[in-house]
PDB file of N, CA, C and O in Angstrom:
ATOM      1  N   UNK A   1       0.941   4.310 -29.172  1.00  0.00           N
ATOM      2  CA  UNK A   1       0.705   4.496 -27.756  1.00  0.00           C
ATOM      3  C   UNK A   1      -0.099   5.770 -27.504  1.00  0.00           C
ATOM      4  O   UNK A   1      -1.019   5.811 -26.688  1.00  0.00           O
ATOM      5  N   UNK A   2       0.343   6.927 -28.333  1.00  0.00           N
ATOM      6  CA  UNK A   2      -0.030   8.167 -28.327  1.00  0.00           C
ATOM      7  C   UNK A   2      -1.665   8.076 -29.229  1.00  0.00           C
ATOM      8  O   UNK A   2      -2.359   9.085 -29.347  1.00  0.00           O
ATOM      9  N   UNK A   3      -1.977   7.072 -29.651  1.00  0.00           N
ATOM     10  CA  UNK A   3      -2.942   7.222 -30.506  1.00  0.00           C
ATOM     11  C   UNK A   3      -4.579   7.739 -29.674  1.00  0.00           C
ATOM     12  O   UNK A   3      -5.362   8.659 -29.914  1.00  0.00           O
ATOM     13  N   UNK A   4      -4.562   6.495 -28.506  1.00  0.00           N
ATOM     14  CA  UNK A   4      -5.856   7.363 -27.893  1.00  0.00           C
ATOM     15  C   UNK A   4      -5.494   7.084 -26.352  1.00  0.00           C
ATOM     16  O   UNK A   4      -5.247   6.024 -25.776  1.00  0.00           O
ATOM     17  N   UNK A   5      -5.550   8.425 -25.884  1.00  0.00           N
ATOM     18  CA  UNK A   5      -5.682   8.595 -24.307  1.00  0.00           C
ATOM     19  C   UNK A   5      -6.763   9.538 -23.752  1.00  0.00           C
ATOM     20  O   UNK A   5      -6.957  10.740 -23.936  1.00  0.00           O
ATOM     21  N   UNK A   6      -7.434   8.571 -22.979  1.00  0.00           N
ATOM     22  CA  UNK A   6      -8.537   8.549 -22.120  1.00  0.00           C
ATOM     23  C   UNK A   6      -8.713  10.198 -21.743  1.00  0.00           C
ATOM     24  O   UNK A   6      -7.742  10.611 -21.110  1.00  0.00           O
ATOM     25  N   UNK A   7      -9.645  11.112 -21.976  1.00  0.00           N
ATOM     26  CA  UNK A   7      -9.729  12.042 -21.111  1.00  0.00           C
ATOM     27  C   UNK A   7      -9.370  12.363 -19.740  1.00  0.00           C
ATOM     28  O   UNK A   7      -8.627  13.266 -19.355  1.00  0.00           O
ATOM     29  N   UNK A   8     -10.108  11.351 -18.939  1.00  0.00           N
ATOM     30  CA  UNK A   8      -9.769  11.437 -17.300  1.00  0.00           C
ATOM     31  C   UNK A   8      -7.816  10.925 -17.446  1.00  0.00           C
ATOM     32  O   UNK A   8      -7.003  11.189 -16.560  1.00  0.00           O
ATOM     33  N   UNK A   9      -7.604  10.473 -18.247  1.00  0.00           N
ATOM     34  CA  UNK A   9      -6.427  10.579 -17.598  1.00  0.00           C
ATOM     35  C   UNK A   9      -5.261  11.160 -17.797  1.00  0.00           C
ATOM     36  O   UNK A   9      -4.204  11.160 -17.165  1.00  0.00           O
ATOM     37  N   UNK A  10      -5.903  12.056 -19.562  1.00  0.00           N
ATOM     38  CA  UNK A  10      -4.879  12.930 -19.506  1.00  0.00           C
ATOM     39  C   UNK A  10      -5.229  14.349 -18.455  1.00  0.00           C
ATOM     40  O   UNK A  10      -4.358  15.100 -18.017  1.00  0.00           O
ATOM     41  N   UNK A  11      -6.609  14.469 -18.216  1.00  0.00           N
ATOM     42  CA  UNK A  11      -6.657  15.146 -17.023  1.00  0.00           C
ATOM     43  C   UNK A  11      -5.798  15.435 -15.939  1.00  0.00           C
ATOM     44  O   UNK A  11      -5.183  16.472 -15.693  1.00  0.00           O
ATOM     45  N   UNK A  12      -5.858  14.167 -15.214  1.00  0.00           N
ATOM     46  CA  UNK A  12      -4.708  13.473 -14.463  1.00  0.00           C
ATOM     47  C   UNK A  12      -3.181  13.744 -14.445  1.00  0.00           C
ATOM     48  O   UNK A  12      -2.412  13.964 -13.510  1.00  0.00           O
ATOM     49  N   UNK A  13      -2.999  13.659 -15.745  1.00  0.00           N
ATOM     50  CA  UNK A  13      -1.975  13.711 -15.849  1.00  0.00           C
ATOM     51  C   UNK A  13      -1.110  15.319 -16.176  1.00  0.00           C
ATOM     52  O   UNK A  13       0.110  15.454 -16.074  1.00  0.00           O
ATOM     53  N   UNK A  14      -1.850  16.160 -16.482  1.00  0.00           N
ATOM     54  CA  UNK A  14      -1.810  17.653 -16.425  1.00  0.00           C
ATOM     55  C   UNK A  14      -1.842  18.326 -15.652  1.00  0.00           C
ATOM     56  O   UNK A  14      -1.462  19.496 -15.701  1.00  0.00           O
ATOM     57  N   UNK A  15      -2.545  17.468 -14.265  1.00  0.00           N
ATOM     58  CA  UNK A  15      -3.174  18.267 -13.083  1.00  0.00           C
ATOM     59  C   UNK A  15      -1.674  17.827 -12.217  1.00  0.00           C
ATOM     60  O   UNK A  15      -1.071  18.793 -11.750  1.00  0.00           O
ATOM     61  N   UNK A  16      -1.135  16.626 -12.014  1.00  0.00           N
ATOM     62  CA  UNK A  16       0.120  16.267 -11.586  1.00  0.00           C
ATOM     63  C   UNK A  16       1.273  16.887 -12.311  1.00  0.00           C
ATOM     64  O   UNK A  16       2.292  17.110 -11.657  1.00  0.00           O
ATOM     65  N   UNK A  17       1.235  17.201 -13.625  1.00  0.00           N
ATOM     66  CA  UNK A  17       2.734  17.837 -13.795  1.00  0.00           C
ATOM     67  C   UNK A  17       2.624  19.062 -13.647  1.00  0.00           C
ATOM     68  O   UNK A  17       3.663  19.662 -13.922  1.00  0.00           O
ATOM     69  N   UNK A  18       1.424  19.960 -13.182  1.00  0.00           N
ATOM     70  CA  UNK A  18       1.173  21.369 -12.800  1.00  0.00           C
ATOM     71  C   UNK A  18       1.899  21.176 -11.008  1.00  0.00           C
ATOM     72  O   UNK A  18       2.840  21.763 -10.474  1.00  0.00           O
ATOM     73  N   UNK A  19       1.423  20.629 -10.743  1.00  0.00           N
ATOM     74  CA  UNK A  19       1.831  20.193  -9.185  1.00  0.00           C
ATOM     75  C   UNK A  19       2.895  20.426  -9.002  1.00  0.00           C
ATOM     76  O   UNK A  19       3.420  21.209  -8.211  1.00  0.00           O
ATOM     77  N   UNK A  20       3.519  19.399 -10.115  1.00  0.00           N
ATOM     78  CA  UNK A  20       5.381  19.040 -10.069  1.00  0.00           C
ATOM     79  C   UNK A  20       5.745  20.100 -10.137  1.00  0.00           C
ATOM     80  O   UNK A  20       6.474  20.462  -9.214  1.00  0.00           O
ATOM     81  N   UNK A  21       5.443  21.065 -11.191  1.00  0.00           N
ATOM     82  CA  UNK A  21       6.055  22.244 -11.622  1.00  0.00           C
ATOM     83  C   UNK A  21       5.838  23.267 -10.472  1.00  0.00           C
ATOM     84  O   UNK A  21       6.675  24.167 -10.542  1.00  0.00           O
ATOM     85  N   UNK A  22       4.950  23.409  -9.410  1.00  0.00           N
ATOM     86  CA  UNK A  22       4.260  23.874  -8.691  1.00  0.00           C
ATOM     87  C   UNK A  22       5.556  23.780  -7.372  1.00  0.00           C
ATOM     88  O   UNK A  22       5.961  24.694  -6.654  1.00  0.00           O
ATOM     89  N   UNK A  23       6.100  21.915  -7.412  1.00  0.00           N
ATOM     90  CA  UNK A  23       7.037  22.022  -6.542  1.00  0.00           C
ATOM     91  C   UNK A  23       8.508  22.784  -6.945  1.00  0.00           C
ATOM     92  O   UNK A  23       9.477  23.271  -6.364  1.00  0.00           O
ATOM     93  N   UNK A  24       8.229  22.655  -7.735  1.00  0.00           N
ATOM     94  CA  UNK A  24       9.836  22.560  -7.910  1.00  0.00           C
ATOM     95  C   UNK A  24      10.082  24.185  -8.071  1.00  0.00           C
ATOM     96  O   UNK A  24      11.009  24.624  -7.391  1.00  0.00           O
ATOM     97  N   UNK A  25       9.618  24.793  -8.601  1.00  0.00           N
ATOM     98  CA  UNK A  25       9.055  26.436  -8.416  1.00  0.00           C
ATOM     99  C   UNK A  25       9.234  26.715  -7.188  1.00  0.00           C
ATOM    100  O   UNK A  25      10.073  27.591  -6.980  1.00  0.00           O
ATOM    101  N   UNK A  26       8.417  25.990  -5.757  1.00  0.00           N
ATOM    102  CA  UNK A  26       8.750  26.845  -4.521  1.00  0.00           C
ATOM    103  C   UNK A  26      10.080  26.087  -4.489  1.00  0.00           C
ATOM    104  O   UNK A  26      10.794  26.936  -3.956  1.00  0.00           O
ATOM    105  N   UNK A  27      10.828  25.081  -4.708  1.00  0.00           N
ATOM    106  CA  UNK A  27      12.155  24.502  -4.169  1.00  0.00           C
ATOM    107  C   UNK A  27      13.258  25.933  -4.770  1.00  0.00           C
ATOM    108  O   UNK A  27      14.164  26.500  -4.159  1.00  0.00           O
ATOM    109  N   UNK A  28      12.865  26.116  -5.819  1.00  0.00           N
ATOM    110  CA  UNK A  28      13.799  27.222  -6.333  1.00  0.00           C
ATOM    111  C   UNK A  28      13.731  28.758  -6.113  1.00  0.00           C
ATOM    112  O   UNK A  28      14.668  29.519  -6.357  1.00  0.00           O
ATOM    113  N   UNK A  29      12.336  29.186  -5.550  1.00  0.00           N
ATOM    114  CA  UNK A  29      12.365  29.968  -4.874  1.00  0.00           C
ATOM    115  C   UNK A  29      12.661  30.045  -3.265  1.00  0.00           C
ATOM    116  O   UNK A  29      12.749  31.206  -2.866  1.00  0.00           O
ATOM    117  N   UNK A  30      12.771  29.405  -2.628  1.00  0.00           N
ATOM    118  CA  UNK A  30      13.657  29.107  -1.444  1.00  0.00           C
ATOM    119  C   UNK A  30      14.668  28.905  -1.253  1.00  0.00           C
ATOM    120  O   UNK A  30      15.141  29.130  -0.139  1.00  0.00           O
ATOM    121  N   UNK A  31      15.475  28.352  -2.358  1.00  0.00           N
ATOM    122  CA  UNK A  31      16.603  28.877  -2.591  1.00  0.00           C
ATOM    123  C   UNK A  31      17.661  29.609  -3.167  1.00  0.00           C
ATOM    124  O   UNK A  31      18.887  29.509  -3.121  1.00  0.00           O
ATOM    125  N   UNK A  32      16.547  30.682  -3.947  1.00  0.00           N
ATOM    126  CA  UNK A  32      16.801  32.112  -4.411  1.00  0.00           C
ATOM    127  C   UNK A  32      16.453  32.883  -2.719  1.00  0.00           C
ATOM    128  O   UNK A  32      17.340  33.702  -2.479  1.00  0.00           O
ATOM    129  N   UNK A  33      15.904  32.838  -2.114  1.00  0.00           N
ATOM    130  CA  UNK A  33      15.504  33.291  -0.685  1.00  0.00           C
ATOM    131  C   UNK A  33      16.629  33.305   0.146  1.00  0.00           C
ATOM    132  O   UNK A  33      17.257  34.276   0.566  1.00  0.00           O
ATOM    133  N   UNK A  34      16.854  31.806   0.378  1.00  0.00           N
ATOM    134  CA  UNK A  34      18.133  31.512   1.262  1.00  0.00           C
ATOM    135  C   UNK A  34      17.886  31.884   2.648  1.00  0.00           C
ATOM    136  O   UNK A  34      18.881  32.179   3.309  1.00  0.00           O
ATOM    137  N   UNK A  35      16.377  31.937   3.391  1.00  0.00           N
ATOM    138  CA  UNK A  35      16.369  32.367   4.237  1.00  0.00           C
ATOM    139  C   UNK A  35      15.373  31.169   5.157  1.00  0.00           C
ATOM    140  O   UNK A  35      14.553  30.381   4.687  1.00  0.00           O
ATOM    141  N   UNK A  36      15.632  31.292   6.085  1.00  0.00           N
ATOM    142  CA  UNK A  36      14.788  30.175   6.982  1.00  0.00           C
ATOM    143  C   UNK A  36      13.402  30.306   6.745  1.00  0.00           C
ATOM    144  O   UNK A  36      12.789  29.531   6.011  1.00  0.00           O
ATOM    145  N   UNK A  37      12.764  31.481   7.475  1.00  0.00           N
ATOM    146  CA  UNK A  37      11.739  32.020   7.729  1.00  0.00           C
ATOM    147  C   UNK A  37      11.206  32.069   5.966  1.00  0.00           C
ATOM    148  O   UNK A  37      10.199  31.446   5.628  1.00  0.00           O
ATOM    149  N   UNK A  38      11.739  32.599   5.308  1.00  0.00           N
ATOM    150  CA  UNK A  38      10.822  32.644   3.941  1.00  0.00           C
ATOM    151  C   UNK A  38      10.630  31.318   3.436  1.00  0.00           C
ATOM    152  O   UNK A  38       9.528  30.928   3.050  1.00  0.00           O
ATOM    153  N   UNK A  39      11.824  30.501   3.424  1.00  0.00           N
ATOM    154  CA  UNK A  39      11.842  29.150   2.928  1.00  0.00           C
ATOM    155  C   UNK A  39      10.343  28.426   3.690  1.00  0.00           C
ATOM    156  O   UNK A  39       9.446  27.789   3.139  1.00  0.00           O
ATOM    157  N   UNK A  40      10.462  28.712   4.770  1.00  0.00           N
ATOM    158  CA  UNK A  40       9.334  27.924   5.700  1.00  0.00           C
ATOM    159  C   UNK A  40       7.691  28.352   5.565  1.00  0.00           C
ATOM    160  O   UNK A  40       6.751  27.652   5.944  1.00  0.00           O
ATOM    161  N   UNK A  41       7.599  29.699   4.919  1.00  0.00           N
ATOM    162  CA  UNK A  41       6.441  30.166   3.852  1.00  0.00           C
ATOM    163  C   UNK A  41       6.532  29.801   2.974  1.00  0.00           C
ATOM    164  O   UNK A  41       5.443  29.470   2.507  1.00  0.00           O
ATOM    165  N   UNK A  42       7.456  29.609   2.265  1.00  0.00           N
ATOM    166  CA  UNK A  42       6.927  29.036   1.105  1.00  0.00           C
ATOM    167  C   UNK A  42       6.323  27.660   1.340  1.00  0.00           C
ATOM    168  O   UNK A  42       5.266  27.253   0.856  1.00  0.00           O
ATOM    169  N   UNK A  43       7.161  26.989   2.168  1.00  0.00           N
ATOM    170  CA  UNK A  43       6.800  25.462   2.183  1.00  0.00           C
ATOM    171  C   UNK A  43       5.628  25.063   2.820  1.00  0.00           C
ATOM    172  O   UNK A  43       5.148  23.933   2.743  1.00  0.00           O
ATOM    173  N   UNK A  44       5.100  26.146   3.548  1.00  0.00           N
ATOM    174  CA  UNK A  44       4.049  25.740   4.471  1.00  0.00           C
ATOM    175  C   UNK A  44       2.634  26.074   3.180  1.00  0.00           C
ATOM    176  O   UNK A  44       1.688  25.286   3.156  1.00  0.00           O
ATOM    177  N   UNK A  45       2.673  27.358   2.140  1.00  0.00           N
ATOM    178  CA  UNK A  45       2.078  27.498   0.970  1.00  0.00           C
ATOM    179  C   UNK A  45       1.548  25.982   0.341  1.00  0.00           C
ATOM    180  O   UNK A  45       0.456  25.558  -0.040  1.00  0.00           O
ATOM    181  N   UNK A  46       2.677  25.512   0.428  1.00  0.00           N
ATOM    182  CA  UNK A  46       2.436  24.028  -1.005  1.00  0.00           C
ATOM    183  C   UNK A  46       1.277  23.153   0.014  1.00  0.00           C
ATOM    184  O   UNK A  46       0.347  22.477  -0.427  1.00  0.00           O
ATOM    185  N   UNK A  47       1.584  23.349   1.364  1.00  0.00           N
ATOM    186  CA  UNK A  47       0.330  22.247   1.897  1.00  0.00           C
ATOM    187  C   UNK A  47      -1.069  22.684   1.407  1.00  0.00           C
ATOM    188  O   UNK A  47      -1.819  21.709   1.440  1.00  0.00           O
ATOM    189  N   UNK A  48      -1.532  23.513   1.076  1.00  0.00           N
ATOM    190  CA  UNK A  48      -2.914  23.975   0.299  1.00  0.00           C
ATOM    191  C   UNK A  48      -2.359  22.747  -0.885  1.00  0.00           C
ATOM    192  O   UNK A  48      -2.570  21.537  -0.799  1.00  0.00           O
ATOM    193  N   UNK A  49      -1.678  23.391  -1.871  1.00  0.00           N
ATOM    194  CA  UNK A  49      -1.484  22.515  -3.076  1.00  0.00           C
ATOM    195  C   UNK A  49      -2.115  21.069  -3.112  1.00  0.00           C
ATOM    196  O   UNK A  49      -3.233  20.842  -3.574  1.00  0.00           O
ATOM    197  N   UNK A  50      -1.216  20.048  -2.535  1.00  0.00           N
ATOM    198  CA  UNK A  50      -0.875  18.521  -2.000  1.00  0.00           C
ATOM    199  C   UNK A  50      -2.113  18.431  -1.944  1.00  0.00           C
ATOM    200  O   UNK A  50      -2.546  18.356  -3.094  1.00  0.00           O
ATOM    201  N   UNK A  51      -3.006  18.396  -1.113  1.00  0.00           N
ATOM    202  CA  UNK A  51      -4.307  18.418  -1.599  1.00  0.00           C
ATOM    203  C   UNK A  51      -5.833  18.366  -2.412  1.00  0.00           C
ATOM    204  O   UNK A  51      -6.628  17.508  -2.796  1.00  0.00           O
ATOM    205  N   UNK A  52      -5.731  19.504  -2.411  1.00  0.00           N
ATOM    206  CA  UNK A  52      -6.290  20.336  -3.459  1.00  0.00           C
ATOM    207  C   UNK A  52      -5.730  19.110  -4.727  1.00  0.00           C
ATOM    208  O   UNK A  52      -6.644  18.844  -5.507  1.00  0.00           O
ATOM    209  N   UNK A  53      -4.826  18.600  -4.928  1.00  0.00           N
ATOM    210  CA  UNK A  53      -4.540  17.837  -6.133  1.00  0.00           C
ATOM    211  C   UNK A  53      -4.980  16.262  -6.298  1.00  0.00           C
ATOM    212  O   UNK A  53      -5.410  15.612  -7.251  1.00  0.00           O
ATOM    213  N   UNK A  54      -4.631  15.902  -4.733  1.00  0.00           N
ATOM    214  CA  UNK A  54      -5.123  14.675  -4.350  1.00  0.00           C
ATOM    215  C   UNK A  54      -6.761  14.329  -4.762  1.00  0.00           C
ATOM    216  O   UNK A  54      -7.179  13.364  -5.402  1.00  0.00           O
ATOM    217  N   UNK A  55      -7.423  15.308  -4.246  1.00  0.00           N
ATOM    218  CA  UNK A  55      -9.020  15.692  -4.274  1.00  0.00           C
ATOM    219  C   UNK A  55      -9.329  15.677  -5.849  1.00  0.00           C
ATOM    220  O   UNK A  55     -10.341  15.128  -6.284  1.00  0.00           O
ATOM    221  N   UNK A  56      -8.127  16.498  -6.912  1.00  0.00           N
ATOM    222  CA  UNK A  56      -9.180  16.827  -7.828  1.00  0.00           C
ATOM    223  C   UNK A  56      -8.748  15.237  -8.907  1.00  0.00           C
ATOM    224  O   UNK A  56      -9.545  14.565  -9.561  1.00  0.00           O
ATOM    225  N   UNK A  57      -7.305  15.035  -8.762  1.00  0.00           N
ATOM    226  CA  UNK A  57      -7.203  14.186  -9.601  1.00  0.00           C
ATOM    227  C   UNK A  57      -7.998  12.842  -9.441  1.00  0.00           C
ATOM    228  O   UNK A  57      -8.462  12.195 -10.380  1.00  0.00           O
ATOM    229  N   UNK A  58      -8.102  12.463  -7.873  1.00  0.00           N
ATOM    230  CA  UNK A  58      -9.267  11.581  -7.810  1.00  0.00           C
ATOM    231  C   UNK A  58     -10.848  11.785  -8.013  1.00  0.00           C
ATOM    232  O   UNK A  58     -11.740  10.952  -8.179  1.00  0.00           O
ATOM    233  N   UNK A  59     -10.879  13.195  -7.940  1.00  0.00           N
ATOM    234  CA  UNK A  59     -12.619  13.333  -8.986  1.00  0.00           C
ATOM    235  C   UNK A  59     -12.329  13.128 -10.141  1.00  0.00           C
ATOM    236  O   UNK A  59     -13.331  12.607 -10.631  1.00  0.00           O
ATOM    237  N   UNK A  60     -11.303  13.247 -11.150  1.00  0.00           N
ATOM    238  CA  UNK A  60     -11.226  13.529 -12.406  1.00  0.00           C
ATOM    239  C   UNK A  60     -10.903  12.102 -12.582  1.00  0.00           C
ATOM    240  O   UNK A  60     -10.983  11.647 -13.723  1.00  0.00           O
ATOM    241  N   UNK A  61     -10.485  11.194 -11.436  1.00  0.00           N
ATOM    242  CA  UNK A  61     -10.599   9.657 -12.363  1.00  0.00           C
ATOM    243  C   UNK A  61     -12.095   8.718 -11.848  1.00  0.00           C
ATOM    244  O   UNK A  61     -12.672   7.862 -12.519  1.00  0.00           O
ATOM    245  N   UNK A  62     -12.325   9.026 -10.973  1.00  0.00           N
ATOM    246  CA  UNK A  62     -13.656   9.015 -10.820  1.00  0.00           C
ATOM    247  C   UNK A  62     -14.867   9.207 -11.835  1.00  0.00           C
ATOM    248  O   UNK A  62     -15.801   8.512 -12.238  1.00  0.00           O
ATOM    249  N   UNK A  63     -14.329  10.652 -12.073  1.00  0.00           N
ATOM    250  CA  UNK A  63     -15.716  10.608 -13.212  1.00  0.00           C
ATOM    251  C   UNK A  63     -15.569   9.796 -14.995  1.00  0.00           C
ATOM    252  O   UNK A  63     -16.324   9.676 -15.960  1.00  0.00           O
ATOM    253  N   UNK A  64     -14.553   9.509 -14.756  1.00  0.00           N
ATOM    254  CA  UNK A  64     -14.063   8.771 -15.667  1.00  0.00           C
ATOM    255  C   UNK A  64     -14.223   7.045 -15.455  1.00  0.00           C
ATOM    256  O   UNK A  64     -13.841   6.132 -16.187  1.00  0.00           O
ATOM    257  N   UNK A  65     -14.771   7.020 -14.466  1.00  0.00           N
ATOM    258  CA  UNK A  65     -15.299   5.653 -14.391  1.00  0.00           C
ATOM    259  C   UNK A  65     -17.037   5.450 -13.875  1.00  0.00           C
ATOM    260  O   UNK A  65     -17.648   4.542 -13.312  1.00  0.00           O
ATOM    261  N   UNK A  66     -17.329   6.509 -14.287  1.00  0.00           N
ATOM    262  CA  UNK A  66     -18.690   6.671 -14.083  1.00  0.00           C
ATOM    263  C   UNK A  66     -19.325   5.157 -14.246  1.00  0.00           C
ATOM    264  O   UNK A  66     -19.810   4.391 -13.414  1.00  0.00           O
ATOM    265  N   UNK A  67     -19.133   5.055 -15.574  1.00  0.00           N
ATOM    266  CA  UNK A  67     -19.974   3.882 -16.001  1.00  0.00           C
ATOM    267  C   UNK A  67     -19.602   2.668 -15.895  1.00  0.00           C
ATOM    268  O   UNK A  67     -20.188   1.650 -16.263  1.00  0.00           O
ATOM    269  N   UNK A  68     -18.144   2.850 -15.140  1.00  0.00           N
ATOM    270  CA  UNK A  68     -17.784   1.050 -14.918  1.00  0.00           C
ATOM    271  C   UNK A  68     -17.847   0.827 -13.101  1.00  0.00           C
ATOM    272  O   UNK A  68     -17.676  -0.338 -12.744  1.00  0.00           O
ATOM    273  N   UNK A  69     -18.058   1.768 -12.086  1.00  0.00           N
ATOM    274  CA  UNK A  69     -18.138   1.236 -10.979  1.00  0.00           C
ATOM    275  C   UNK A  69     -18.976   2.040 -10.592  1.00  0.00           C
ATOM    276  O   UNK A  69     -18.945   3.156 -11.112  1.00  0.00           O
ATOM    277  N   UNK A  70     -20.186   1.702  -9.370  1.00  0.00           N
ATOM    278  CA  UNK A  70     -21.434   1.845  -8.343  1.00  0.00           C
ATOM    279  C   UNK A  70     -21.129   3.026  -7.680  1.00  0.00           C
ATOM    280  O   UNK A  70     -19.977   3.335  -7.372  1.00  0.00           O
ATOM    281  N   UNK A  71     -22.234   3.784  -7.419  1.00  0.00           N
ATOM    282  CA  UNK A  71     -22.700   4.976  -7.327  1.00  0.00           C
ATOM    283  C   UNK A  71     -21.529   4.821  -5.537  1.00  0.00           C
ATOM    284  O   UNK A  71     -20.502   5.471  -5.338  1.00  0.00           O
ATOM    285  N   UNK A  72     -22.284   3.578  -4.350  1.00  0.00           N
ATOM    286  CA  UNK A  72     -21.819   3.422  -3.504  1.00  0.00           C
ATOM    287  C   UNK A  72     -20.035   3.046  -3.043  1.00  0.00           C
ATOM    288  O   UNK A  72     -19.228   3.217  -2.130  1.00  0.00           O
ATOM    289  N   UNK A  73     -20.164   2.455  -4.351  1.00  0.00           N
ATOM    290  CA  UNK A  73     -18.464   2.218  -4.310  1.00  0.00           C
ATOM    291  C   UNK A  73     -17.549   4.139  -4.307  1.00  0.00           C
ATOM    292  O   UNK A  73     -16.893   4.552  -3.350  1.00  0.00           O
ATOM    293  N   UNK A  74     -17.751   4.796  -5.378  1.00  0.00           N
ATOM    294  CA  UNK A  74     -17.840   5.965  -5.491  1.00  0.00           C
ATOM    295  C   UNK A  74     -17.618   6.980  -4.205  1.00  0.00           C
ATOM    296  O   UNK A  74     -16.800   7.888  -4.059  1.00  0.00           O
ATOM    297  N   UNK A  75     -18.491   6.563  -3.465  1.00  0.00           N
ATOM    298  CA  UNK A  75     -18.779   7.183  -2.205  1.00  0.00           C
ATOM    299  C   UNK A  75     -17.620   6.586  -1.274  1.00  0.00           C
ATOM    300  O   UNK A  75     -16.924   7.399  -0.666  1.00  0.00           O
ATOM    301  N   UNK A  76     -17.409   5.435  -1.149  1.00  0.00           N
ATOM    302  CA  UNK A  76     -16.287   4.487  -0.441  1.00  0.00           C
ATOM    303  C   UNK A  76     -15.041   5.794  -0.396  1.00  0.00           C
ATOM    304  O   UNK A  76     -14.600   6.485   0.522  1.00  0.00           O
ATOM    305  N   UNK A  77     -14.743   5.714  -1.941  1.00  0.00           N
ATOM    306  CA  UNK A  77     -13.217   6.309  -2.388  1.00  0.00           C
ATOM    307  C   UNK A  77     -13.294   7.497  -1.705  1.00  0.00           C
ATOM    308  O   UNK A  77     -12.682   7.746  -0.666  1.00  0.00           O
ATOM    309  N   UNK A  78     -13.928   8.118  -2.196  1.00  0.00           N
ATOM    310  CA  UNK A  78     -14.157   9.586  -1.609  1.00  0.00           C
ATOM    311  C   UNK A  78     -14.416  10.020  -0.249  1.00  0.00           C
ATOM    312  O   UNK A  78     -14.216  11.205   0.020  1.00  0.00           O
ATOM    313  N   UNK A  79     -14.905   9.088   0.800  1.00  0.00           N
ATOM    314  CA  UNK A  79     -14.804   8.778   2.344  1.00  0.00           C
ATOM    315  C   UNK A  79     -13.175   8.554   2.271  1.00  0.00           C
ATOM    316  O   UNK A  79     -12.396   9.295   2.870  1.00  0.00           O
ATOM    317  N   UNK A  80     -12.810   7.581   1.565  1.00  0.00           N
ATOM    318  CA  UNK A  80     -11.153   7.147   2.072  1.00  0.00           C
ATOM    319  C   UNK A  80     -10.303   7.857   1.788  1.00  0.00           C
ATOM    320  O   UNK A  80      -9.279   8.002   2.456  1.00  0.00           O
ATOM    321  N   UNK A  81     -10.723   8.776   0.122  1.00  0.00           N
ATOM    322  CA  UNK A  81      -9.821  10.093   0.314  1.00  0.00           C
ATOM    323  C   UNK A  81     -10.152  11.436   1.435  1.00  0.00           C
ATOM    324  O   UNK A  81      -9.113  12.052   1.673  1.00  0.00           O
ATOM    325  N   UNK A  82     -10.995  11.822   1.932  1.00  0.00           N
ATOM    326  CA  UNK A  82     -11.782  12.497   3.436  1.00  0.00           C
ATOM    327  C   UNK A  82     -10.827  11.979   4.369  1.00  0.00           C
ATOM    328  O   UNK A  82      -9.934  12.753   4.713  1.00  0.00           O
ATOM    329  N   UNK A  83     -10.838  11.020   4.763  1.00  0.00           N
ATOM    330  CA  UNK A  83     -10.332  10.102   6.215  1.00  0.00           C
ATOM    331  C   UNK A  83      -8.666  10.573   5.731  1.00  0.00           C
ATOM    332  O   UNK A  83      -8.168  11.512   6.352  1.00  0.00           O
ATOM    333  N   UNK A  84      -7.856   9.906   4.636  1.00  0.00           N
ATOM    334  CA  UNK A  84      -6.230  10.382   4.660  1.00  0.00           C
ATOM    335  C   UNK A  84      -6.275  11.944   4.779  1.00  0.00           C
ATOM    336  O   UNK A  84      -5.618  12.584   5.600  1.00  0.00           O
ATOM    337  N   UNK A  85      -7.374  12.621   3.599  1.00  0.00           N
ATOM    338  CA  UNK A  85      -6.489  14.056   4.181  1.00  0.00           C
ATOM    339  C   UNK A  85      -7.071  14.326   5.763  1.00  0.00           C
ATOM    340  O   UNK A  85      -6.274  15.130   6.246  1.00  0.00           O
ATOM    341  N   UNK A  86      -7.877  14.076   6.548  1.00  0.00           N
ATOM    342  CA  UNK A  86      -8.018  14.443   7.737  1.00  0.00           C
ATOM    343  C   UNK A  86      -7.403  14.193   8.602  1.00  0.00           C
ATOM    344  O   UNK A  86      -7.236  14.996   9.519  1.00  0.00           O
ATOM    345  N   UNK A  87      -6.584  12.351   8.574  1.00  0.00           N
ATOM    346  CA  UNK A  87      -5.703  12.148   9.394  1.00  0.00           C
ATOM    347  C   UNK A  87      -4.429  12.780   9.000  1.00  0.00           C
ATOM    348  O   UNK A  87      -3.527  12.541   9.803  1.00  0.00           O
ATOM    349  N   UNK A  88      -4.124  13.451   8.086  1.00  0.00           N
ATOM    350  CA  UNK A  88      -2.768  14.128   7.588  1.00  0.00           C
ATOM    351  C   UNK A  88      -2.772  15.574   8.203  1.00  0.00           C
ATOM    352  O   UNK A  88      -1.817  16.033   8.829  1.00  0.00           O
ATOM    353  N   UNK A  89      -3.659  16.080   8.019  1.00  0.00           N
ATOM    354  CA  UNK A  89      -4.494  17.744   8.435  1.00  0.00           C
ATOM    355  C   UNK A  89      -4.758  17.494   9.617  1.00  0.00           C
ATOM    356  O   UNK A  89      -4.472  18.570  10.140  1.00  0.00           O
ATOM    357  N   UNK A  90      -5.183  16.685  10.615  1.00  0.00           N
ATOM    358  CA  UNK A  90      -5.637  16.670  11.915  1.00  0.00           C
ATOM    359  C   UNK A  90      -4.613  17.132  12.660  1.00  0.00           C
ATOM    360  O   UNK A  90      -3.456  17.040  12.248  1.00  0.00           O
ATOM    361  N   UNK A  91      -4.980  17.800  14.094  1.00  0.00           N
ATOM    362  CA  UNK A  91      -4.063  17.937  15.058  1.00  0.00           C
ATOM    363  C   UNK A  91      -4.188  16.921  15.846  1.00  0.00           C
ATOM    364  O   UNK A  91      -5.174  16.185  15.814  1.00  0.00           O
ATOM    365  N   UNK A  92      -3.136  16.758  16.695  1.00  0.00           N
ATOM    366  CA  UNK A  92      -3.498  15.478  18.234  1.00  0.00           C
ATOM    367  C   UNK A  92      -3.932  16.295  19.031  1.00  0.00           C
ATOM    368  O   UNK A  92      -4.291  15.934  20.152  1.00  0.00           O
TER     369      UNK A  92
END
């Protein structure tokens, strides 16, 4: 199983357990804190993160399919990842 894995997706897959570790780090520093107000910095911190991860792990499988899907298709994903984080990030 271990014999060959794809670049882009052990990419992928490094860039998500940095994340994880990323969460679970502020979960435990908030509750070494124990405090409202700090807890609520920290948590408001990770929204940069969430992101920022969404974005890269879908470039990093992206470019990993360079050669099996269209320049325009390409463009699609990357509009549809734009549009979720904006409707997530948007204000009303």
């Amino acid at each position: 199983m271990l014999s060959f894995i794809e670049k882009a997706v052990l990419g992928m897959v490094i860039l998500r357990l940095l994340s994880g570790s990323i969460e679970i780090t502020a979960a435990l520093l908030m509750l070494k804190a124990n405090e409202i107000e700090k807890a609520l910095i920290i948590n408001s911190s990770l929204a940069i993160v969430g992101p920022l991860v969404l974005i890269a792990t879908t470039f990093i499988g992206l470019w990993g399919l360079t050669d099996k899907i269209s320049f325009v298709k390409m463009m699609w994903i990357l509009l549809g990842v734009g549009l979720i984080i904006y409707g997530v990030k948007s204000e009303n």
